[in-house]
C-alpha positions as CSV (number, residue, x, y, z in Angstrom):
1,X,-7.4,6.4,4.9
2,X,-10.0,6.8,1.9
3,X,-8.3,9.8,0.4
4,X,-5.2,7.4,0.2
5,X,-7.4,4.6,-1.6
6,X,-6.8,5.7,-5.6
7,X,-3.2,5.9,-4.7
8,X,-3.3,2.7,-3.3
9,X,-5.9,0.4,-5.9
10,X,-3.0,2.0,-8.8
11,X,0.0,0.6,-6.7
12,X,-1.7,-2.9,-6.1
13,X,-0.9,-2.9,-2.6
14,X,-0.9,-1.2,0.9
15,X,2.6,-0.1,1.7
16,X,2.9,0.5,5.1
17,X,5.6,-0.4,7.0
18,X,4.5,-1.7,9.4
19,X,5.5,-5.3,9.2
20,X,2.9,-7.8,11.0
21,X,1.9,-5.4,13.5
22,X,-1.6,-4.1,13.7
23,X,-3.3,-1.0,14.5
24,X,-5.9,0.9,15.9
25,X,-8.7,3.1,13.8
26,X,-11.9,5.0,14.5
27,X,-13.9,7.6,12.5
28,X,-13.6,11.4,12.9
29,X,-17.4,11.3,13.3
30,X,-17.0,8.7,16.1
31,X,-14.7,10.5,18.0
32,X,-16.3,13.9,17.7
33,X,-19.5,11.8,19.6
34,X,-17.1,10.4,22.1
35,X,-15.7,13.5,22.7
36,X,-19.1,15.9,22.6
37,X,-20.4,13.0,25.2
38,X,-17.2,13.6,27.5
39,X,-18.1,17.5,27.2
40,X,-21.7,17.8,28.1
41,X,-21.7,14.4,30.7
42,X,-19.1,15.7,34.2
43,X,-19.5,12.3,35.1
44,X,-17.5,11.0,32.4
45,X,-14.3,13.5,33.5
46,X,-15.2,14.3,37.1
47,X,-12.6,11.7,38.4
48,X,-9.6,12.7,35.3
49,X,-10.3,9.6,33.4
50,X,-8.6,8.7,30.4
51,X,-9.8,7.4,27.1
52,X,-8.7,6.0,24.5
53,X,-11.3,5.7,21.6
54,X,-10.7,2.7,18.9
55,X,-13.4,0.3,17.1
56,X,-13.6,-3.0,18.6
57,X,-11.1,-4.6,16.5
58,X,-7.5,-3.5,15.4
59,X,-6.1,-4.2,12.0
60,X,-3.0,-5.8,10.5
61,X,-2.4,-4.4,6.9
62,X,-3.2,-7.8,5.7
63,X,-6.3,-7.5,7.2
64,X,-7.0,-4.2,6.3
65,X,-5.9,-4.8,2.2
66,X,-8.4,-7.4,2.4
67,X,-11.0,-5.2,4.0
68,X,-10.0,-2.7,0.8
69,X,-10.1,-5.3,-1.8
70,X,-13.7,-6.0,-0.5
71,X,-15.1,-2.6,-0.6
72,X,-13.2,-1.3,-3.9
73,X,-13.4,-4.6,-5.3
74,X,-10.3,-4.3,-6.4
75,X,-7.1,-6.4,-5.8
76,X,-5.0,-4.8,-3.1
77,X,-2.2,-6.8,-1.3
78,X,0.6,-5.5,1.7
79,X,3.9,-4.6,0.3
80,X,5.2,-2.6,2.8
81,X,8.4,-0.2,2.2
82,X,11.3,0.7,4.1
83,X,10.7,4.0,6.6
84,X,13.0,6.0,4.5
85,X,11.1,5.0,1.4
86,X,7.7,5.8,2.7
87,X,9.4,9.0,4.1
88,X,10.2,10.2,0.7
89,X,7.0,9.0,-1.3
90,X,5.5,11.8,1.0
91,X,7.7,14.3,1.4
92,X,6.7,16.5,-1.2
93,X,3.2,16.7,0.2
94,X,4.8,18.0,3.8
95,X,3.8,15.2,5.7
96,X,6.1,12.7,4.8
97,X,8.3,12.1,8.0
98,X,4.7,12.6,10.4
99,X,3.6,10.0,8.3
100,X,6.7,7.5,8.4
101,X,7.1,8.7,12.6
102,X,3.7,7.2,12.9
103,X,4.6,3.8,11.2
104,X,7.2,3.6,12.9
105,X,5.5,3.7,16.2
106,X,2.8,1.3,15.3
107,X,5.9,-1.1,13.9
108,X,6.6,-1.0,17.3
109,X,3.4,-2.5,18.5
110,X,2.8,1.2,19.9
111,X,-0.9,2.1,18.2
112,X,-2.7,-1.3,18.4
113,X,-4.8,-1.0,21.7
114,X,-8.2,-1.5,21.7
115,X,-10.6,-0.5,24.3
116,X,-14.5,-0.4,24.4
117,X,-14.0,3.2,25.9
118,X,-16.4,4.5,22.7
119,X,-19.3,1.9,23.8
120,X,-19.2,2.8,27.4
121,X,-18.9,6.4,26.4
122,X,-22.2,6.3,24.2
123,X,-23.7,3.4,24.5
124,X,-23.6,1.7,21.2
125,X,-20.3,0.4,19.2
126,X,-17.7,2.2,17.1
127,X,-18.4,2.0,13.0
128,X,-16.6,-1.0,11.7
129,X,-13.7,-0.6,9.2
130,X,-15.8,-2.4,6.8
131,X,-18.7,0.0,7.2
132,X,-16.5,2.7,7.2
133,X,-14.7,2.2,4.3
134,X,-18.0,1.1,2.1
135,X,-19.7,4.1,3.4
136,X,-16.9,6.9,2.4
137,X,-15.4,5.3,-0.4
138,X,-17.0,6.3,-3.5
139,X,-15.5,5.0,-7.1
């Protein structure tokens, strides 16, 4: 998401379209500690269990423009566009129908569990988007 964060502070708004559905985020870092604690702990697979690894909160891009507003301090709103739009604003970078599959699905309501899997994984909470963000973001 912070790569995407020029792009988006020059088009004044978030625009995925994902309508007023919300999903689910956690850092690469806090993943690679859930998973590294699933590797070295049997306990934690020993029985087949299943994970899934989100902060404590998911997101709705209102939400989650006002969360980038905050930490860019700069004014970005939700104007989502169509699938076929968003398709074809990143095609040319090769990713542009992975992208617009994965909207899709969380337009469906299909990517906004949340679980405290992470916690009872490692003991202490996910990083916040806020943290996140204000912590990798740099102007």
């Amino acid at each position: 998401m912070v790569p995407y964060l020029p792009e988006l502070i020059a088009r004044g708004n978030v625009i995925y379209p994902v309508g007023d559905q919300a999903m689910s985020f956690i850092s690469r870092k806090d993943s690679a500690e859930a998973i590294a604690n699933v590797a070295v702990r049997p306990y934690l697979r020993d029985k087949e269990q299943i994970y899934l690894l989100t902060q404590e909160k998911n997101y709705n891009m209102v939400e989650l423009s006002r969360i980038m507003t905050e930490v860019t301090g700069e004014k970005i709103g939700y104007q989502p566009v169509s699938l076929e739009e968003f398709a074809n604003i990143y095609r040319a970078e090769g990713d542009g129908d992975e992208l617009a599959s994965m909207y899709k699905a969380a337009a469906m309501g299909l990517i906004d569990g949340v679980t405290d899997d992470f916690t009872r994984i490692t003991g202490h909470t996910p990083q916040n988007m806020n943290d996140f963000l204000a912590e990798n973001y740099k102007k």
